[in-house]
C-alpha positions in Angstrom: 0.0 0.0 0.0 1.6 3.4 -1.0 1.0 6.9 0.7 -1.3 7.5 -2.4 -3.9 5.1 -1.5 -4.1 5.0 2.3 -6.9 6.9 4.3 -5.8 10.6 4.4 -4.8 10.0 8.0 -1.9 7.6 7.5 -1.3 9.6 4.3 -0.6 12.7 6.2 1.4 11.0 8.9 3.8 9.3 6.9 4.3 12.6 4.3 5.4 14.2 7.9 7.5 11.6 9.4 9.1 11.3 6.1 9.7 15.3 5.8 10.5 15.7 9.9 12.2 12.4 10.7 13.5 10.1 7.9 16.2 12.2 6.2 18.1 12.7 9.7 17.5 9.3 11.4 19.1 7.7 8.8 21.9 9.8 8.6 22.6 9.2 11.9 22.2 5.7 12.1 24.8 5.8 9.3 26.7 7.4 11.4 26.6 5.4 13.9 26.8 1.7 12.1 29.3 2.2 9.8 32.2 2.2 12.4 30.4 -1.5 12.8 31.0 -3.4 10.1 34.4 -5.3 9.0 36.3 -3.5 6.3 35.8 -4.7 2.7 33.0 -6.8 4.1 29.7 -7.8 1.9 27.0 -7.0 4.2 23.4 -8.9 4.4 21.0 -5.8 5.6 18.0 -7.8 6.7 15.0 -6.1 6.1 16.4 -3.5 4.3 13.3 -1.2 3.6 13.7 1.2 0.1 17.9 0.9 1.1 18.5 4.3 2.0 20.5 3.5 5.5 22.7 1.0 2.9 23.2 3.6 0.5 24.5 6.1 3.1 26.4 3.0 4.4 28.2 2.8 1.3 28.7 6.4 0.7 30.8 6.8 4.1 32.4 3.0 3.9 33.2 2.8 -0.1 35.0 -0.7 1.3 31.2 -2.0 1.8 29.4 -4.0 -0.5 25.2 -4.2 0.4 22.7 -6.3 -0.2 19.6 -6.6 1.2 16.3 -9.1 1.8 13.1 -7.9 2.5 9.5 -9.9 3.3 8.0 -8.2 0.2 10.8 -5.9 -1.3 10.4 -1.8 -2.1 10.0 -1.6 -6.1 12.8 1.1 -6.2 15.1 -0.5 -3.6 18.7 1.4 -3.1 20.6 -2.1 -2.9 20.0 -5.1 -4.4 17.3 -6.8 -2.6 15.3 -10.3 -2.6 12.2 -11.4 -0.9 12.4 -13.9 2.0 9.6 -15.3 4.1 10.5 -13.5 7.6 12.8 -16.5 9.2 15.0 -18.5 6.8 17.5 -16.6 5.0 18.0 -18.1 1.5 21.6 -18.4 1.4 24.1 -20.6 3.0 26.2 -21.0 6.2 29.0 -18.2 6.2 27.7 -16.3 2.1 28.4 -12.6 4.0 31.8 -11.6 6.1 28.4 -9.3 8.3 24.5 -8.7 8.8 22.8 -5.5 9.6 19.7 -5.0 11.4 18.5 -1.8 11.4 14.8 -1.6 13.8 13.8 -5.0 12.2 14.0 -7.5 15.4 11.4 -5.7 17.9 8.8 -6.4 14.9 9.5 -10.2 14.7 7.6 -12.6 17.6 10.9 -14.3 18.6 14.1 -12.1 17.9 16.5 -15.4 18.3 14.7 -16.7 15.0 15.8 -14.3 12.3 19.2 -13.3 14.8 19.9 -17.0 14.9 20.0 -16.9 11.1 22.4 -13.8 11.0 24.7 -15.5 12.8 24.9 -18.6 10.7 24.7 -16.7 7.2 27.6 -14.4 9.0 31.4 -15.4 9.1 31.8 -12.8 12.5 29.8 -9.9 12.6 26.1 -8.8 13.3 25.6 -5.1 13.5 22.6 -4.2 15.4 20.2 -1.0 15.8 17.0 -1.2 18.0 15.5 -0.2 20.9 15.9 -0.6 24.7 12.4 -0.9 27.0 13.3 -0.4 30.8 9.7 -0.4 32.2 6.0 0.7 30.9 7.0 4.4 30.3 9.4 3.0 27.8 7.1 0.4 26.2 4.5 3.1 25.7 6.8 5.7 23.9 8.4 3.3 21.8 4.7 2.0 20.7 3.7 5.8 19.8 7.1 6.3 17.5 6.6 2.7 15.9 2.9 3.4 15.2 3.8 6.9 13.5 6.8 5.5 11.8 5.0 2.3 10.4 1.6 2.0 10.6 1.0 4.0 7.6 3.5 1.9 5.9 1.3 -1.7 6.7 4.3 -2.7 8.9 2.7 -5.5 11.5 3.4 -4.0 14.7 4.6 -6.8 17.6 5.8 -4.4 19.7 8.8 -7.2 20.9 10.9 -4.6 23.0 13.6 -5.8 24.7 15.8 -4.7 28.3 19.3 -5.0 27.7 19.5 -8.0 30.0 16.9 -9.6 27.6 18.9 -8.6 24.6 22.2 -10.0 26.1 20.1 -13.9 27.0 18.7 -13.4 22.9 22.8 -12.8 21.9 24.2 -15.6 24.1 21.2 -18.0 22.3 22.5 -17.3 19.5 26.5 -17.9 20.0 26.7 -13.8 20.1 28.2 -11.4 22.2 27.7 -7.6 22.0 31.9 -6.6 21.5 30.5 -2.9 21.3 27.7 -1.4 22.7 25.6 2.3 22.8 23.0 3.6 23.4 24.1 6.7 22.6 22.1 7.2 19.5 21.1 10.7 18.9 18.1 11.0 16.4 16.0 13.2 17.5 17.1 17.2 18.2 16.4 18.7 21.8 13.8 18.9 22.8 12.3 16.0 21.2 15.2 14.0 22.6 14.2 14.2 26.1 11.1 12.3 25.0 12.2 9.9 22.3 15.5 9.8 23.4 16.4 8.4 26.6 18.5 5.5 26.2 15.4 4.0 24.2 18.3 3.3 21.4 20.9 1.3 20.8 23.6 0.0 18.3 25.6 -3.1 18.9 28.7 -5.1 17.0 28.0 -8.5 17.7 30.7 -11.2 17.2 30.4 -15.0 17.7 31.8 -16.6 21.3 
């Protein structure tokens, strides 16, 4: 479903978070993955949406080649990009030096499925960005900027958000361990930050134990 034919609601709210939001949060999360991901390595971004964040990935890290799979792929993807059903990756054990996630695993009903997979179509690294819920306050904000930033889009919202202590159990599952870790992501200016910000983000290099 495109912006054109949704109910002038959605339509309106994803014209704005496209105009208000999109341009700098994926600069940023550029910014702050790129320093991720191996040099020279060919990078699986999982659910790579239209491949913007892997385009700016490439412009800052010319080393980087990007491909991407997507559950039903954008028509004018940035990147390269295949459909996949949601849990198996169709490739085999060790086909990319690195995956990227980029907001994808709090949308999925068991993270360790599609992370699980990461790590087995990855020689070493899983770069990670998603978000950190420390009690209901955070669960509730995190709902509100999911709905505006994907409901209008037909995303299925689980709302699957994870404490850090979760995330670290979902890593060890999967043979990972997070070898750097922030959340110290800045993609909102002040004084929206002091809402949406909060440690409610995080990036991660993962690397197998």
């Amino acid at each position: 479903m495109t912006a054109s034919t949704k109910s002038w609601p959605l339509s309106w709210i994803a014209r704005s978070h496209r105009a208000l939001v999109f341009g700098r949060r994926a600069r940023v999360l550029a910014d702050a993955l790129a320093p991720l991901l191996p040099q020279g390595a060919r990078v699986l971004d999982i659910g790579c949406g239209d491949g913007t964040i892997a385009a700016l990935l490439m412009a800052r890290r010319p080393d980087l080649t990007m491909e991407g799979v997507e559950y039903a792929p954008w028509p004018n993807c940035r990147i390269p990009c295949r459909a996949f059903d949601g849990e198996r990756l169709p490739f085999p054990d060790g086909a990319f030096d690195a995956c990227l996630f980029v907001d994808v695993l709090h949308h999925t009903r068991d993270v360790t499925v599609l992370l699980r997979e990461a790590a087995r179509v990855a020689v070493a690294t899983v770069a990670l960005k998603d978000h950190l819920s420390r009690n209901s306050l955070d669960n509730l904000i995190l709902r509100v900027m999911d709905w505006v930033g994907n409901r209008p889009y037909g995303v299925v919202l689980q709302y699957n958000y994870q404490s850090r202590q979760q995330w670290e159990r979902h890593f060890a599952a999967c043979g990972l361990k997070a070898m750097q870790f922030t959340s110290d992501v800045p993609l909102y200016p002040f004084p929206f930050s002091m809402i949406f910000g909060r440690g409610l983000h995080f990036a991660a290099q993962l690397k197998r134990m």
